[in-house]
MARTOR-883207 format. One record per residue (C-alpha): residue in one letter; x, y, z. Coordinates in steps of 0.25 Angstrom, whole numbers, padded with zeros to 4 digits, always signed. Layout:
N
aXYZ...
//
This chain:
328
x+0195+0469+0468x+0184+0480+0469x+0175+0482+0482x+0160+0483+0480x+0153+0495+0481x+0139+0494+0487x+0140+0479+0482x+0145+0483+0469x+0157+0486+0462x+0160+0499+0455x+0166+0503+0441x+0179+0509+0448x+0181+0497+0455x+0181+0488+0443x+0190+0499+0435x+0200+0500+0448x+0199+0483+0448x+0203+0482+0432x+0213+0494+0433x+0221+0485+0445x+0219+0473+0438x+0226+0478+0426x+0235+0485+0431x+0239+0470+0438x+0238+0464+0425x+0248+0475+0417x+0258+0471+0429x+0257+0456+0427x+0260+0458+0413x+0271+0467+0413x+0285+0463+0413x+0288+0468+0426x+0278+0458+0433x+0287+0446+0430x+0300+0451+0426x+0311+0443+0436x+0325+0446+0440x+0334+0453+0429x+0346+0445+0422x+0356+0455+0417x+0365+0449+0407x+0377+0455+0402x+0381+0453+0386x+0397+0455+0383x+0394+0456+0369x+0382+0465+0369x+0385+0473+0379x+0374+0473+0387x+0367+0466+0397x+0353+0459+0395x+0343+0461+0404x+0333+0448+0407x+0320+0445+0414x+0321+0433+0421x+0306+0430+0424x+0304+0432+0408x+0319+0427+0402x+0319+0439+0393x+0329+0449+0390x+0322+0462+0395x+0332+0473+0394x+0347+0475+0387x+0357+0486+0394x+0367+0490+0383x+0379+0492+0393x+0388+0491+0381x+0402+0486+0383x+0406+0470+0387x+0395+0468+0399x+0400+0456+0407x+0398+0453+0422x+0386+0457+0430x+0380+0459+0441x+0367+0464+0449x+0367+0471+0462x+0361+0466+0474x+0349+0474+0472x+0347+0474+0459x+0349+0489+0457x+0362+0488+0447x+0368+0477+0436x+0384+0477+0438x+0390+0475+0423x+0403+0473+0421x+0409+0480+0408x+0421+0475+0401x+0425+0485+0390x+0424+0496+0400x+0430+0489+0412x+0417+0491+0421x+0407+0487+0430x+0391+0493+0424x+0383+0498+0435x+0367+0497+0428x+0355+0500+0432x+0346+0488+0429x+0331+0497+0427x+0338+0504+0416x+0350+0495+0411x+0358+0508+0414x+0375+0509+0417x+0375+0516+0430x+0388+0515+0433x+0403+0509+0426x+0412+0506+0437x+0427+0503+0431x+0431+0488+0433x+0444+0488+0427x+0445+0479+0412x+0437+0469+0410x+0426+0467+0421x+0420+0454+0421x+0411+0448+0434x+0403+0457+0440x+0395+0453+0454x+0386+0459+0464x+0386+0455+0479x+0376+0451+0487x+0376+0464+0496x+0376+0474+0483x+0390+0480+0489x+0399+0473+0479x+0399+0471+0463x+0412+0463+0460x+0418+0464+0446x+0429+0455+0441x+0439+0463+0432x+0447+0453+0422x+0458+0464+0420x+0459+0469+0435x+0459+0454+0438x+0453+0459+0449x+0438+0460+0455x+0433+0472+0458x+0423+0476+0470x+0413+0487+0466x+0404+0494+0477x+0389+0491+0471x+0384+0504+0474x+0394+0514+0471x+0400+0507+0460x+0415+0510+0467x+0426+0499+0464x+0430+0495+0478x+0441+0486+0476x+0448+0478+0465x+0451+0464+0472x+0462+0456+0462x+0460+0441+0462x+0470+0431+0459x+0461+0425+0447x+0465+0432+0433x+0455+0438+0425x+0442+0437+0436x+0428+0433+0430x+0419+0432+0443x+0420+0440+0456x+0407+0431+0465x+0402+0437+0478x+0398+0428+0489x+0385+0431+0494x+0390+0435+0505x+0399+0445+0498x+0410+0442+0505x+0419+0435+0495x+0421+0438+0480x+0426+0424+0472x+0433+0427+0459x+0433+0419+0448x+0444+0423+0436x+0447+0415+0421x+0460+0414+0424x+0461+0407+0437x+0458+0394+0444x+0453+0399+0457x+0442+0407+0463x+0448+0420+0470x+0441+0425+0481x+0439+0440+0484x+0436+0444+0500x+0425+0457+0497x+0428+0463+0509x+0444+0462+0509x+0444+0466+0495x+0453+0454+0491x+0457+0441+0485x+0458+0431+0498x+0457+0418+0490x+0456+0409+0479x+0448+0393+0477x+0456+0386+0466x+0444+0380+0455x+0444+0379+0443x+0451+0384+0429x+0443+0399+0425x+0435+0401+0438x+0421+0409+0432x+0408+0410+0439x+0406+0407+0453x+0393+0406+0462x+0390+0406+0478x+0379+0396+0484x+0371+0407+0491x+0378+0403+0504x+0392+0408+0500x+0397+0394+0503x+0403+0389+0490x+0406+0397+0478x+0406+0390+0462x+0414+0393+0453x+0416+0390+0438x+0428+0387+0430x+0426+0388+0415x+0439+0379+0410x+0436+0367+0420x+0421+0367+0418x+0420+0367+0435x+0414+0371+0445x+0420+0373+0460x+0411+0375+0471x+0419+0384+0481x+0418+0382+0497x+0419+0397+0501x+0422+0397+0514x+0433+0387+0512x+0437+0393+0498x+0439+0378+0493x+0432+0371+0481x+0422+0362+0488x+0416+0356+0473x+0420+0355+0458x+0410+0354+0450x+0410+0351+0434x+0402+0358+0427x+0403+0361+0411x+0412+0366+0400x+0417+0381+0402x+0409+0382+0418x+0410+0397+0421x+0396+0404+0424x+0391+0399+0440x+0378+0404+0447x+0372+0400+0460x+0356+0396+0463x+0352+0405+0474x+0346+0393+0480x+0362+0390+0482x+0359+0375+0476x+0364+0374+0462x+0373+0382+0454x+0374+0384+0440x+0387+0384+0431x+0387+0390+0416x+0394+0381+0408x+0401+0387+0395x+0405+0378+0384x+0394+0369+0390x+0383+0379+0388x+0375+0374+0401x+0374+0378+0414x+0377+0366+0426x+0369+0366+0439x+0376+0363+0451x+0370+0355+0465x+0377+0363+0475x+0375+0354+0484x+0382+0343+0477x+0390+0351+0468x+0388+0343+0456x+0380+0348+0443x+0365+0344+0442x+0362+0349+0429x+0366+0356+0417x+0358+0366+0408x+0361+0369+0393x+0362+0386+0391x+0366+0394+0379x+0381+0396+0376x+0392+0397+0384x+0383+0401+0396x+0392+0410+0407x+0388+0418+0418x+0374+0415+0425x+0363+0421+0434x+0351+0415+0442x+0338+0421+0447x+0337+0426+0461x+0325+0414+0463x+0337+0405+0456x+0325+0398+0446x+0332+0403+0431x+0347+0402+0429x+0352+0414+0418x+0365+0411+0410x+0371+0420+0398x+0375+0412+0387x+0386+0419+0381x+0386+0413+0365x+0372+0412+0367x+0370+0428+0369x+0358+0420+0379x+0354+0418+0394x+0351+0406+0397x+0340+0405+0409x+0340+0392+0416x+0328+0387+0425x+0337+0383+0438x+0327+0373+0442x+0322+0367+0429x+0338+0366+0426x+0335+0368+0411x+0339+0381+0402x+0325+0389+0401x+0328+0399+0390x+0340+0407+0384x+0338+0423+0382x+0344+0430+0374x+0353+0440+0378x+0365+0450+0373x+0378+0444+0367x+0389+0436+0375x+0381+0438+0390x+0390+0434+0400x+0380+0431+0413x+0368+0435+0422x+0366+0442+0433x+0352+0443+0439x+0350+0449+0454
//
């Protein structure tokens, strides 16, 4: 506020009072002042990947890539998106202020999963062909190792947020191989299900959930003990799974069904179940966990989901055939 002057204030003083208020007023409205955490999504059939502003639900920006974007991925600080290629056989290092390809570091044929560790060492990147998973150094953009799994055709290559374990998830399989990061090898599998997809961490590291597609289940994982604790139904076609950072409840995209089920970690059982767009797939939550983002593949949609409401909030309209969320 301005200061009196001799008990009175001054023309400059009110001109340098408005200026700042404006100034204020053109911050509030502009799209920065509210704009929240980004979701990227990447469209196989567009070839490209979809930018989204979580506080507004709005598509803000579209990177042509071109190609067959599939898995992705942010970096722990937010400086890069990891985008898996298929046509070329590559992992997509971009820039996210510019939408950008820095980088194209050859994968192999037909790269699928891509993920990020926690520490920002590691991006992992399943290849189908390879039947492998690959360990790509973060910052140099160097492959370190190619780790073969015993699971053909691997889909999803999971950090423990501890980074110490890699679980592997493949369509052709009925067990979850597990990859030791350090040693650079397969040192174990957990029998589940039929076509093992998505898997999610409780923020603990304690138990692992895994997805599998043909028997519309759910297998909550002991880690430590490499042993399934929990089987959980879920619905038709399971595949997508993504974890609260609260580390209560965990969410299962259901296929045919078109819903996502929520699952109690406490009691393992599902609580509720939320009608999305099409053949819903891969998923990704906000950091404060409050909206629940889901690519709806025949819907060319995301579908957002207020976590604690437990209802579907909107569907956005996306690119065509988006395979799944990332958001850092």
């Amino acid at each position: 506020m301005p200061r009196l002057v001799h008990g009175r204030i001054t023309p400059r003083m009110l001109h340098l009072t408005f200026f700042i208020f404006a100034l204020a007023a053109l911050w509030l409205l502009s799209p920065h002042a509210h704009a929240g955490p980004r979701a990227y999504v990447p469209n196989e059939k567009s070839g490209n990947v979809s930018v989204i502003d979580t506080a507004s639900d709005s598509v803000v920006a579209a990177w042509a890539l071109g190609g067959k974007p599939r898995g992705i991925a942010v970096s722990a600080d937010g400086r890069h998106v990891f985008v898996s290629d298929q046509p070329s056989g590559s992992l997509l290092v971009v820039d996210p202020a510019s939408g950008k390809v820095e980088r194209r570091v050859p994968l192999g044929a037909s790269p699928e999963g891509v993920y990020a560790s926690n520490d920002g060492h590691w991006v992992a990147a399943t290849s189908e062909t390879a039947n492998a998973v690959l360990l790509v150094d973060a910052q140099t953009g160097s492959v370190a190792a190619s780790i073969a799994t015993e699971g053909k055709n691997p889909e999803h290559a999971v950090f423990s947020p501890d980074g110490r374990w890699l679980f592997v998830s493949a369509e052709e399989a009925t067990q979850v191989d597990v990859v030791d990061v350090a040693a650079r090898k397969q040192v174990g599998s957990v029998p589940v299900g039929r076509r093992p997809r998505g898997i999610a961490f409780t923020p603990d590291g304690r138990t692992a959930y895994v997805a599998c597609e043909l028997d519309g289940m759910v297998y909550a994982i002991d880690v430590a003990a490499r042993q399934v604790a929990a089987r959980i139904a879920a619905g038709s076609f399971a595949n997508g799974v993504t974890m609260n950072p609260n580390g209560r409840e965990v969410y299962v995209s259901n296929g045919r069904s078109a819903s996502v089920s929520i699952i109690d970690v406490a009691r393992n059982e599902v609580v509720a179940t939320v009608p999305v767009g099409q053949r819903p797939w891969n998923m990704a939550i906000t950091p404060d966990g409050a909206k629940l983002y889901v690519a709806a593949g025949r819907s060319n949609a995301v579908s957002v989901i207020d976590t604690a409401r437990r209802e579907k909030l909107t569907d956005i309209a996306v690119g065509e055939l988006p395979w799944g969320v990332a958001i850092r």
